[in-house]
N, C-alpha and C positions, 0 to 999 in steps of 0.2 A: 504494500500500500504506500502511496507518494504523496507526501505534502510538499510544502516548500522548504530549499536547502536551507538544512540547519549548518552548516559550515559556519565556522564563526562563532558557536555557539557551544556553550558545554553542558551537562547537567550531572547533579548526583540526586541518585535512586535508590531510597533505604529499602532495605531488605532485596537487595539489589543481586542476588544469587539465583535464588531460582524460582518457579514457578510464573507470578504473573511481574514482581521485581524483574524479574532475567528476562521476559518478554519484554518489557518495557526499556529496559536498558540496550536491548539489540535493536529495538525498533529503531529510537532515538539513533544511537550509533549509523541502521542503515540511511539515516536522513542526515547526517551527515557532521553530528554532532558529538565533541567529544564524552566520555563516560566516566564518572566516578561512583562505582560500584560499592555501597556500604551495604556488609551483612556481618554476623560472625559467624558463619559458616567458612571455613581461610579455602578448604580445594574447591567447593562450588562458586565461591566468588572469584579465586586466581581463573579458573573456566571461564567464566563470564567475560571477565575479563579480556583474557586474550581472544574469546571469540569475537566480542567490542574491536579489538587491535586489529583481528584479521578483516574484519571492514573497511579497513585502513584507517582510524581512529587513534586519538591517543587516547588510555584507558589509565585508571589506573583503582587497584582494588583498597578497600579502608576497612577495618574491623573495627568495631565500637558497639559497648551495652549500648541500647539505647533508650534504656531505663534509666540509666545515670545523668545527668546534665554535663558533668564534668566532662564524660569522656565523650558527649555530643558536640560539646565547644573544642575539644580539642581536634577533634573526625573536620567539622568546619574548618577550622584553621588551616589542617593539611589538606582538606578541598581543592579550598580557595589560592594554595602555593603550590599545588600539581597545576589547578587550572584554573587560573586567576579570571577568565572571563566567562567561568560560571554563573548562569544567569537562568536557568531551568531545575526548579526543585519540585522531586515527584517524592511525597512523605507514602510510602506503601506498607512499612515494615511493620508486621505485626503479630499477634498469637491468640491464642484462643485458649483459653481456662473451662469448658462448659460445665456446669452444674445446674440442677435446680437451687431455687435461692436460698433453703433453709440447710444447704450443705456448701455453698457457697461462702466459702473462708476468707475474711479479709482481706487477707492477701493475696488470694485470687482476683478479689476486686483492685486492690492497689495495685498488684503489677501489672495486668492489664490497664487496666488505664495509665499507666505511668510510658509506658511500650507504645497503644495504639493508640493514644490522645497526645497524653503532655511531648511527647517527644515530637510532635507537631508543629507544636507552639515553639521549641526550642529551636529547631532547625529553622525554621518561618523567620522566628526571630533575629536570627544569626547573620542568616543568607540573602535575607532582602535588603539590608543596608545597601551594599553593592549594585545591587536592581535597579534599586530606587534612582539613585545618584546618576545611573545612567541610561532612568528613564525606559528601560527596558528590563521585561523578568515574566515567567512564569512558574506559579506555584501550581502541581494539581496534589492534591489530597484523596487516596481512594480511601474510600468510606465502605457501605453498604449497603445493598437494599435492607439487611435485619435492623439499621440502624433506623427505617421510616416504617418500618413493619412490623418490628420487637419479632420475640422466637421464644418459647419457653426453655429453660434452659441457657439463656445465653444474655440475662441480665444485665451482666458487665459487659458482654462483645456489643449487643445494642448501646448501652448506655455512651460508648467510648465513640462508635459510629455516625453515633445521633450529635455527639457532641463535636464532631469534628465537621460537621454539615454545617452546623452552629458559630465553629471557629472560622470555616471556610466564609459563610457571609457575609460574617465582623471584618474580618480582613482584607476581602474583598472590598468593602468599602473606604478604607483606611487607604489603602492603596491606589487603588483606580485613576487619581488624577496622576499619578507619578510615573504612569504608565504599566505598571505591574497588575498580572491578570491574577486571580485566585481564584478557582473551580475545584471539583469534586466527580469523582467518578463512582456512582455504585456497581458495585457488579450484584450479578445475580450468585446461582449456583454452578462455577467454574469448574471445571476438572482442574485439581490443582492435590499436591500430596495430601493437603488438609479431608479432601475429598474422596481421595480415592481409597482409605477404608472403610466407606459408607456399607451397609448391606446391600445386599440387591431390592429390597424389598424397599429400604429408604428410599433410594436412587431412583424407582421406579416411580416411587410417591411424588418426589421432588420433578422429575419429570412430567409429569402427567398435570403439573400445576403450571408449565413454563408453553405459553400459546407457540413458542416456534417450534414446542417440541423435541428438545435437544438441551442439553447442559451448556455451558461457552466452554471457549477455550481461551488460553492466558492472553492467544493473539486480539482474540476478541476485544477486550480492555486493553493491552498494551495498542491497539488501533486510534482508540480513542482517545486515550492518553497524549501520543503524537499529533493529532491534530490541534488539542487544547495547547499543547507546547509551542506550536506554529507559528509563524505569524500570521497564518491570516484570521487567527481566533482571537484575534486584537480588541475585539470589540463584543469579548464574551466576559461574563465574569461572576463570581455569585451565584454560578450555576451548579446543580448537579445533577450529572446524566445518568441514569441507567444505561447499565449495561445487560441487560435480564432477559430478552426476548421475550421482553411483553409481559411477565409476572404479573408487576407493580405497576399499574393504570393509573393514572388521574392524580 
């Protein structure tokens, strides 16, 4: 899929390894931009990576919790001195704790959210100084449809999604005039590792609820993602797209 050259243009992509992260970072890469891969996964991310490089890209891969702040502002730092005219941040990286709520432990709720929220806010934080100043930047944020739909079970993965739709608006607006775009991507029900120990029986379920009939695949939202990066999505912002085939209506 082709948008316009991103040459010129860098991005870093947390949870930048594999699944719909590693989709997204090769897309970016095929359009022409370079990649700063953050996961702590070190051989699926050095992979990413070099597969980034083989696009003829510069790449380069970065480990960091991203539950800690600390080690967020320092992952920034070495971004920004691999690829100083980084200007594309795709916040992806995240986990999944499920429980129903009366077995759902504290800390199940704190590190999720600390992972698939605040680590948002950090990066967001960090990396748009640079955007701003030069008037150009894209932030996309993938979320979830669970985060507009809740899901029993997954009190904290909704709450963390819902509030990053929330974060994405805010900022979106803060932004806007300085030229920096901020959007959101929901996906639906992806094939993605988190997915593919489902039953059949689930899979079946979760299917039979999606009108195109079919689960997505990582390229699916890594498609989308790319175009939000673009320029010609210059004049979007505050948005979030489903990615779902249809599930989630109206």
């Amino acid at each position: 899929m082709s948008y316009a050259d991103l040459s010129g243009h860098a991005a870093l992509v947390t949870g930048g390894a594999r699944g719909i992260g590693r989709a997204i970072a090769l897309t970016l890469a095929g359009q022409g931009a370079d990649v700063a891969v953050l996961d702590l996964t070190a051989a699926a991310g050095e992979a990413t990576r070099a597969e980034a490089e083989a696009l003829g890209r510069r790449s380069v891969f970065l480990t960091a919790d991203v539950g800690d702040p600390a080690a967020i502002e320092a992952a920034c730092r070495a971004a920004l001195e691999a690829l100083p005219e980084l200007d594309i941040l795709v916040n992806n990286a995240g986990i999944t704790r499920d429980k129903l709520l009366w077995r759902l432990e504290p800390e199940d709720w704190e590190v999720l959210l600390r992972v698939n929220l605040t680590a948002a806010y950090h990066f967001t934080r960090h990396l748009t100084r640079a955007m701003a100043k030069r008037k150009w930047g894209r932030v996309v944020n993938v979320s979830s449809v669970i985060g507009e739909m809740g899901n029993a079970g997954q009190a904290n993965y909704a709450a963390a999604k819902a509030g990053l739709i929330g974060f994405t608006r805010s900022v979106a607006k803060e932004f806007a005039a300085r030229g920096v775009t901020v959007n959101a991507v929901a996906p639906g029900f992806i094939e993605t590792d988190m997915t593919a120990g489902l039953p059949q029986a689930a899979r079946e379920a979760m299917q039979a609820a999606i009108p195109s009939g079919r689960m997505g695949v990582a390229q699916d939202v890594a498609n989308v993602v790319a175009f939000l990066a673009s320029p010609e999505s210059g004049y979007i912002t505050g948005q979030v797209l489903r990615v779902d085939g249809g599930m989630l209506m109206g």
